[in-house]
MIKOL-135328 format. One record per atom (N, C-alpha, C): residue in one letter; x, y, z. Coordinates in steps of 0.05 Angstrom, whole numbers, plus 5000, padded with zeros to 4 digits. Each point is the difference from the previous one (the first is absolute). Layout:
MIKOL-135328
AXYZ;...
END
This chain:
MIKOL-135328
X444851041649;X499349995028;X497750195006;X498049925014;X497550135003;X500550345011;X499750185009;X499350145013;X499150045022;X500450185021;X499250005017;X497150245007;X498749875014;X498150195013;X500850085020;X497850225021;X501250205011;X500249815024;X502449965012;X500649915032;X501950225016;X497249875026;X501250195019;X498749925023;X500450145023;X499449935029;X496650255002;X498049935009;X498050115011;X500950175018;X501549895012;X500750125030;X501850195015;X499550225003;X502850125012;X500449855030;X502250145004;X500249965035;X498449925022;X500249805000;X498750055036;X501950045023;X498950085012;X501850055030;X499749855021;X500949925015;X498849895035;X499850325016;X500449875025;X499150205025;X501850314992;X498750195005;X501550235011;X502549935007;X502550215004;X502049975017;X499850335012;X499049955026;X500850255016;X502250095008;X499350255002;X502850225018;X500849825015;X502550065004;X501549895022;X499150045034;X498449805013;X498050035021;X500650105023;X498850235006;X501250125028;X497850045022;X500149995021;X497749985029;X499550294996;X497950114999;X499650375005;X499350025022;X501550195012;X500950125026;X496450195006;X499549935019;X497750135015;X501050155015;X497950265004;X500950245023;X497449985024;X501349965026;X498250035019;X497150104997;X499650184985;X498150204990;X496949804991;X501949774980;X497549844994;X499049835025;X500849985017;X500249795028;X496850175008;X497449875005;X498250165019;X498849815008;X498349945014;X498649875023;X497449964970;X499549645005;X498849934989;X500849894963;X502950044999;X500549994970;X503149825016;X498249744995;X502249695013;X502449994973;X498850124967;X501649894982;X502350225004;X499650235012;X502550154996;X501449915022;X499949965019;X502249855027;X500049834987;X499549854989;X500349754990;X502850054980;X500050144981;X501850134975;X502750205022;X499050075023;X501650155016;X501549785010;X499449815006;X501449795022;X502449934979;X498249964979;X501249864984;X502250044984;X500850314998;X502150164988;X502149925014;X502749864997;X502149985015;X501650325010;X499550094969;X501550225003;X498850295026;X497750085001;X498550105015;X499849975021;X499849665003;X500249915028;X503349995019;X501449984982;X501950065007;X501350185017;X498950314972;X500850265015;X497450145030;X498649844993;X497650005020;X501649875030;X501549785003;X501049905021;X502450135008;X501450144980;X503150035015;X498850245009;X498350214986;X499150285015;X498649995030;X498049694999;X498749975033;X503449885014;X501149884990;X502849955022;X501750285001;X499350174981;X502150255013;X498950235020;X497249954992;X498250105014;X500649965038;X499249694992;X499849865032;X503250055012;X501649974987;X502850115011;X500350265008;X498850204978;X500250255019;X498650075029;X497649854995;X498550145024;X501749825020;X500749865004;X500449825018;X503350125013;X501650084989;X502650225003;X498450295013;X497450174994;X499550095005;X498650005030;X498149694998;X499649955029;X501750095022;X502649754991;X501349905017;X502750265005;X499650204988;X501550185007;X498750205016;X496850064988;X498650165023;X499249915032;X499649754995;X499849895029;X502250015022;X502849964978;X502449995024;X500949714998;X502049925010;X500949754997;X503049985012;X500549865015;X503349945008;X501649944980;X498950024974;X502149864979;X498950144974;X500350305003;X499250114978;X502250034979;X502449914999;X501849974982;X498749844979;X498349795013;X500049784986;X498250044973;X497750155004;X498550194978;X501550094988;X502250135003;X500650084977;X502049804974;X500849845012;X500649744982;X497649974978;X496849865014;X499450004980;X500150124965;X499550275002;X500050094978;X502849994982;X502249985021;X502649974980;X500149764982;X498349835020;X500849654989;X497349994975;X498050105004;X498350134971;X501050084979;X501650205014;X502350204968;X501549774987;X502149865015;X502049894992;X498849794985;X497149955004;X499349644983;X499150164965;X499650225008;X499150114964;X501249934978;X502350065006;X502250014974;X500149654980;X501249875017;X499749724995;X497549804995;X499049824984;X498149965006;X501249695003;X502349934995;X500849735008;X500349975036;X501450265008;X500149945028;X497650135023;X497950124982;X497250165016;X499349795014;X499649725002;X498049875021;X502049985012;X502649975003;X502349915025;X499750205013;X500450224990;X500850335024;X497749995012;X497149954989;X497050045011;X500849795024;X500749814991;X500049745021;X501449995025;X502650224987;X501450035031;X499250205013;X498250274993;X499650085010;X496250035019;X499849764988;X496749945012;X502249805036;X501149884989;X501149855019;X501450215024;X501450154984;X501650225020;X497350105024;X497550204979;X497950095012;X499249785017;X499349735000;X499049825017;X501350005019;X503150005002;X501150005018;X500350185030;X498750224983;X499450325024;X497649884999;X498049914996;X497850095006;X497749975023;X501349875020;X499850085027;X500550255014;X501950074987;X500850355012;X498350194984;X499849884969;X498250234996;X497449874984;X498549885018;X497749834991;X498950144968;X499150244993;X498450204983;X501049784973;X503149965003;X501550024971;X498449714990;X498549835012;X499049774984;X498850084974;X498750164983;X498849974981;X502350084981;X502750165008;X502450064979;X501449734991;X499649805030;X500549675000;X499049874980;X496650015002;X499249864988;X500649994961;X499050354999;X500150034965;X502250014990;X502549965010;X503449944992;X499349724996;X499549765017;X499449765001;X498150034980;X497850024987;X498549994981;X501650084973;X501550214993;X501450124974;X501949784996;X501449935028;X502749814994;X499049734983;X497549905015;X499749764988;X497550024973;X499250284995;X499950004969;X501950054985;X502350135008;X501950104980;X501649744993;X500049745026;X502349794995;X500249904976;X501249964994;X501749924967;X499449644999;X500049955033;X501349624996;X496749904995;X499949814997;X497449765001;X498550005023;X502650005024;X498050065029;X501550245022;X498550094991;X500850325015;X501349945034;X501949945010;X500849895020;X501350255011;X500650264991;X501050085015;X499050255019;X497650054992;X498150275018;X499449765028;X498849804993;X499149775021;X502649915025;X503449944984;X501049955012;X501550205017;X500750284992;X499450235008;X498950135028;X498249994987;X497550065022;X499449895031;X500549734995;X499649775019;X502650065022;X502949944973;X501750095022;X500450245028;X499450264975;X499150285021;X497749945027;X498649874987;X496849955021;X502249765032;X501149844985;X501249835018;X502350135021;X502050164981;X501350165011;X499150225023;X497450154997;X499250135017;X498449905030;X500749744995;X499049855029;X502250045015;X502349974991;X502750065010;X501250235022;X499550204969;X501050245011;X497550135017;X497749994998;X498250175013;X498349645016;X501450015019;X498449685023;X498250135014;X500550295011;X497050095017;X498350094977;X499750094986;X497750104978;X499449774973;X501049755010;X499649814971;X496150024992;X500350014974;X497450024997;X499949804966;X497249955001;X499149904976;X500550154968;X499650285012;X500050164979;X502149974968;X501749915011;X502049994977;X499649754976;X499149725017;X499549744985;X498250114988;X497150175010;X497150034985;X501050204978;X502450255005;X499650114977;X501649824976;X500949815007;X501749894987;X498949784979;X498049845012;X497149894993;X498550124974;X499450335015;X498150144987;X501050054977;X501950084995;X502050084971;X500449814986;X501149835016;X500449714983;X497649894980;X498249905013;X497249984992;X499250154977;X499650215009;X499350304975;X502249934981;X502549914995;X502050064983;X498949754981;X499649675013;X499949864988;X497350004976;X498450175017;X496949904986;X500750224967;X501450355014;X500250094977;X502249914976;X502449805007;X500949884985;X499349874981;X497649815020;X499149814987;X497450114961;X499250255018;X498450034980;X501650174979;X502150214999;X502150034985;X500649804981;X501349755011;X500549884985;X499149894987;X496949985003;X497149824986;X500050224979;X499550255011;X499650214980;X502750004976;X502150005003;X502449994987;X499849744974;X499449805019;X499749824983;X497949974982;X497450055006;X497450104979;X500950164977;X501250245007;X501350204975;X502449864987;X502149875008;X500749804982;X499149864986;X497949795009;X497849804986;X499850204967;X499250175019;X498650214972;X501550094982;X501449935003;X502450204981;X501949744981;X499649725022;X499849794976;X498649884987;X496950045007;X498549954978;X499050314983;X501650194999;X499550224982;X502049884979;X502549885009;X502349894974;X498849814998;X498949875013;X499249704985;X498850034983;X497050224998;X499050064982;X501050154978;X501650085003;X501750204976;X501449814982;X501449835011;X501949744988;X497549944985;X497449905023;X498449784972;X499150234980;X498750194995;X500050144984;X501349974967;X502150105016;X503150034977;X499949804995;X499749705009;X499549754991;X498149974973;X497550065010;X497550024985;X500350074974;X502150255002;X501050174979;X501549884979;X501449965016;X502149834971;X499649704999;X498149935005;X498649784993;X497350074971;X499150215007;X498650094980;X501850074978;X501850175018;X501250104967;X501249754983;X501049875015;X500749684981;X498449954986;X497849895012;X497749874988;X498450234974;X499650195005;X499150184980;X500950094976;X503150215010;X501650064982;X501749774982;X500849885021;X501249724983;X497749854978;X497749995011;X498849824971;X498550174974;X500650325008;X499550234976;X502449924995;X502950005002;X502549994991;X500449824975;X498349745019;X501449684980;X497850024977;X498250125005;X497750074971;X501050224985;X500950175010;X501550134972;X502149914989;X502049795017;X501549814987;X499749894980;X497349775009;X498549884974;X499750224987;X498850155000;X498950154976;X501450134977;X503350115012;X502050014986;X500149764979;X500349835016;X501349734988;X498149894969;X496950075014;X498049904978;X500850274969;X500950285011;X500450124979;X501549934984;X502149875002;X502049934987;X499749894975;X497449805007;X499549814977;X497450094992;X498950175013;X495950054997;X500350304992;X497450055009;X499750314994;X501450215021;X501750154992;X503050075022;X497050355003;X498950044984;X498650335001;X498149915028;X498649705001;X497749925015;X501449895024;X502550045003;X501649845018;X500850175019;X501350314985;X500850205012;X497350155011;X497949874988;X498050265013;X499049845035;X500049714998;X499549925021;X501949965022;X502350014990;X502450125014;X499950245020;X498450224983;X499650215006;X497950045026;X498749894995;X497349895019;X500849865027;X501249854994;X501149805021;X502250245020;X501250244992;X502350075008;X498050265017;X498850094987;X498150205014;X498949945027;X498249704993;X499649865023;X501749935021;X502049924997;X501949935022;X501550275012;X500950194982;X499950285011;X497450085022;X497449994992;X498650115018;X500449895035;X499849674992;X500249875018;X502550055016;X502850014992;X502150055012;X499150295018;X499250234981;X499450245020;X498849975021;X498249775000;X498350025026;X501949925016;X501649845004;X501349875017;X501650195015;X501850144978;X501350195008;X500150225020;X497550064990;X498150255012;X499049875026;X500049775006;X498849835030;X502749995010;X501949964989;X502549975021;X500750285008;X500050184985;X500650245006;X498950065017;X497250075010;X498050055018;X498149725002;X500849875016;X498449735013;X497149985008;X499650405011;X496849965015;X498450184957;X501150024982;X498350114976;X499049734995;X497550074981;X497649814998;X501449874968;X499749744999;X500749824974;X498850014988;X498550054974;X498249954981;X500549774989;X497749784998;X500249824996;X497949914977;X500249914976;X498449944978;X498149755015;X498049854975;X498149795017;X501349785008;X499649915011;X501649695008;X499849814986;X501749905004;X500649744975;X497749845006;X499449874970;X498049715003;X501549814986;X498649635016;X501449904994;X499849974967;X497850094980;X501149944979;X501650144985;X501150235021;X503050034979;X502449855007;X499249835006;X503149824998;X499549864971;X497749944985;X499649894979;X501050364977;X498350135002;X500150234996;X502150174990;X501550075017;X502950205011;X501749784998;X500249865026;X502749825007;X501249894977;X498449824992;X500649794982;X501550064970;X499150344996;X500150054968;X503150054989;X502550035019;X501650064993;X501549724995;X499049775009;X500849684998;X498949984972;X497250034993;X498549924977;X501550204977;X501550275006;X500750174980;X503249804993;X500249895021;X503349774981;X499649824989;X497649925003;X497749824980;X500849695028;X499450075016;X499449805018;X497749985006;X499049724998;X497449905007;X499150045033;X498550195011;X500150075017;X496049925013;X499449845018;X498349785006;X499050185042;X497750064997;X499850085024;X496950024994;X500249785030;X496849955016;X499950055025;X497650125001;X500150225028;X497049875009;X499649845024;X496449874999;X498950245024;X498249914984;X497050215005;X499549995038;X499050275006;X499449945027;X502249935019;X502550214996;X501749925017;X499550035035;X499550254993;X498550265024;X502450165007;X500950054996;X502650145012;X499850294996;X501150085021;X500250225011;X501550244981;X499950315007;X501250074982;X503549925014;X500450075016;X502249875006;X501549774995;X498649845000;X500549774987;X499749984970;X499150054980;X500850094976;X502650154997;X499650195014;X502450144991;X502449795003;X500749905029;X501949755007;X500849884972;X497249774996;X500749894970;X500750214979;X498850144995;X500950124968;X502550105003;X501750115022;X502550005001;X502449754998;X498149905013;X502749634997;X499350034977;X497649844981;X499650074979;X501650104973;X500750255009;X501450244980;X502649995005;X501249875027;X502449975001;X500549694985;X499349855002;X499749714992;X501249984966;X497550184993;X499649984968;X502150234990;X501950185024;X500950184988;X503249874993;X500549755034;X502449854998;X500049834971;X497049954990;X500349784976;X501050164975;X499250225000;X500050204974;X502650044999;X501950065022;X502450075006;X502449744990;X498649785008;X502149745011;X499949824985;X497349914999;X498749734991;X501949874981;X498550154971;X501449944980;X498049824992;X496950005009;X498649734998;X498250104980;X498049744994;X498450034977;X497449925008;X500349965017;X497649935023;X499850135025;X497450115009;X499450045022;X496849985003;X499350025037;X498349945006;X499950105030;X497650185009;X499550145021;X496449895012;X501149835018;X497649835015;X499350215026;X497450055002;X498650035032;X497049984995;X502049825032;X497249825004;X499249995031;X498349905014;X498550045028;X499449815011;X500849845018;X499349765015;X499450045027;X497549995017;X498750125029;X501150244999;X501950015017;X500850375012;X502750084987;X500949764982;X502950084982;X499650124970;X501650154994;X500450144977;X503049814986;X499749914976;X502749944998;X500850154971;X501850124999;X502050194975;X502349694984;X499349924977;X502149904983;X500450154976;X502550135000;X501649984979;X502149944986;X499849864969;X501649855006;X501550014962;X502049864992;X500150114971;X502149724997;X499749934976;X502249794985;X503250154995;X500850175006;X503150034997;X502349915007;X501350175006;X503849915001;X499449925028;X497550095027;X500249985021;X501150225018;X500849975027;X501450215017;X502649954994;X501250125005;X503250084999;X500849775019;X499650155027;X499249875025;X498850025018;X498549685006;X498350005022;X501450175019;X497250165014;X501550015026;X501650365008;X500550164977;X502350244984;X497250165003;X500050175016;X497850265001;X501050324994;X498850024976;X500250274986;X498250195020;X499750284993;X498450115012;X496949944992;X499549944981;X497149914994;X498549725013;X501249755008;X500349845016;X500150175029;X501350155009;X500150025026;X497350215002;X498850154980;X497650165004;X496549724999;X501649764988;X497949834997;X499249845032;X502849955011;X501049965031;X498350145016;X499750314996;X499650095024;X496250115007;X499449984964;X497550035006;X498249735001;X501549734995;X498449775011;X500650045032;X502450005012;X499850035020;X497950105017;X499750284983;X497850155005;X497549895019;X499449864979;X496749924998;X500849705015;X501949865000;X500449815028;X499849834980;X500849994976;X500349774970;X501549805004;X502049904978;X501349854998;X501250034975;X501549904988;X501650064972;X502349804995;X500349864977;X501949864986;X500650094980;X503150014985;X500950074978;X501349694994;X499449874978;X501249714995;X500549934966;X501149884996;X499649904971;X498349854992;X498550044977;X497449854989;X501549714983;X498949755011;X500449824986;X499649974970;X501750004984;X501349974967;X500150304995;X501450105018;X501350264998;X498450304998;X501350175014;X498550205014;X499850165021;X498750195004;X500150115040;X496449984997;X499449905026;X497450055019;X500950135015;X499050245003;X498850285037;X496549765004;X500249965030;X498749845011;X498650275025;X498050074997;X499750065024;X497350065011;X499349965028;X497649975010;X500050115025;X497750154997;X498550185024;X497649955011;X500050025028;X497749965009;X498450294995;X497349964998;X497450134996;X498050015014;X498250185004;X497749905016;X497849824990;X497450005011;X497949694991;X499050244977;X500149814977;X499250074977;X497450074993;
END
């Protein structure tokens, strides 16, 4: 049995996209905010978190002065000031029941607030917290709240009824929904982000052990052969390419390793495959079992490096399932180019597939990078026995 020459992969690793840190909004300080610099309000607006503590400080704000007003001015109902701040204290602790207490107590305040007109802005920014803090889908209860108190005080106060209570009731409302609304835009953007940071991480790790299949696995099944050829050939010329082959797949494995470990370190990557190492590399560990091994590759495909790579991986997986499976004495590796199609046949006279249809991991790495490229792919049995890999990609104009 002949000997083998040196087979192996050109290629280490490639990678796809980065996978970044886990994505977080960075918090801006007022500081960057100045007149004439739209991108920092812009990045300011845009911080949920900032804007946040930016709103509940102007509502604690507007609550104090407004207790302060309405206590310096005087008022027939200065008890009622001092509620506010209790019904403040008491919403802290909880954050399931904070918009209720805010709610009853914007409503309570509405309710005086003919006796003590000042307290409308303590009205309003309780009504604004309640219906950001609400928990439900539609914040119903600062609004229903509020309205009641505002309604109630037509009641109790018939000579002093005034508008005041519906407008602060309005005003809060309003302000609560718009900052909800952008909270939750903001909330949901940083989500988005944080599922396409895993999405990208998954495809990654994908990429990964799709390579390592494809790579390590067909250094593997060549030192197989190569064993096998020692047996009966030269076992000194057998073990040395053994040796060769195991170095190589070592290097290659470290890279991988070293990328999973730290995702953002740089891959070193040898030259990129050409298509004539599928005649070259691929083929030699078929021709080392003394299989007649037949590959025409036509001139002027145009393809991309990307697209090379595509093929010479189906390719290497193809010819690596035949070396593994076959059992054949025949093979043959067609590509060829028709308008904007690329078509991949490989195909071999053996025992055939096990079963149509039964996807190993090497199959499912053939799956996902035709997918890739928006291909197509058949695994079938070759008439008077055998497996054909069928597969075809579109290309650009040649």
């Amino acid at each position: 049995m002949p000997s083998l020459g040196r087979v192996g992969s050109r290629v280490l690793v490639t990678t796809g996209t980065r996978v970044p840190n886990r994505p977080r909004l960075t918090p801006v300080t007022p500081s960057q905010v100045h007149t004439g610099d739209m991108r920092a309000v812009r990045r300011w607006l845009d911080d949920p978190h900032l804007l946040r503590r930016v709103t509940y400080g102007v509502a604690i704000v507007a609550t104090a002065l407004s207790m302060f007003v309405s206590v310096t001015v005087g008022t027939e109902s200065e008890w009622v000031v001092l509620v506010v701040p209790a019904v403040a204290v008491a919403a802290l602790p909880s954050q399931r029941l904070r918009s209720l207490v805010l709610a009853l107590g914007a409503g309570f305040g509405a309710l005086w607030m003919p006796g003590t007109v000042y307290l409308w802005p303590a009205v309003s920014a309780m009504i604004l917290v309640s219906i950001v803090e609400d928990l439900g889908e539609l914040p119903l209860a600062g609004w229903i709240a509020g309205f009641a108190g505002s309604i109630g005080s037509l009641f109790l106060f018939p000579t002093q009824a005034t508008a005041a209570p519906f407008l602060a009731v309005v005003l809060g409302g309003s302000l609560g929904l718009l900052l909800r609304s952008r909270f939750t835009k903001a909330e949901l953007a940083e989500q988005a982000e944080e599922l396409r940071g895993k999405a990208t991480w998954l495809e990654q790790r994908t990429s990964l052990a799709r390579e390592l299949h494809d790579v390590v696995g067909h250094h593997v099944t060549a030192m197989v052969v190569q064993a096998e050829a020692g047996q009966v050939g030269d076992a000194q010329e057998a073990l040395q390419h053994i040796g060769e082959l195991g170095r190589s797949a070592l290097a290659e494995l470290d890279a991988m390793v070293v990328h999973l470990r730290d995702p953002d370190s740089t891959v070193a990557v040898t030259a990129p495959p050409r298509l004539s190492d599928i005649d070259e590399l691929l083929a030699a560990p078929l021709r080392g079992q003394g299989v007649d091994v037949q590959v025409r590759v036509d001139a002027d495909l145009g393809l991309d490096e990307l697209d090379v790579m595509t093929v010479y991986r189906i390719a290497q997986e193809g010819l690596t399932n035949v070396t593994r499976h076959a059992r054949a004495e025949h093979a043959w590796v067609e590509l060829t180019r028709t308008e904007e199609r690329v078509r991949l046949r490989v195909s071999d006279d053996g025992v055939g597939p096990a079963r149509i249809g039964e996807r190993g991991s090497g199959l499912v790495g053939i799956d996902e990078r035709v997918n890739a490229r928006g291909g197509t792919w058949d695994l079938s049995v070759r008439p008077g026995g055998g497996t054909i890999l069928d597969v075809v990609l579109p290309t650009g104009p040649g």
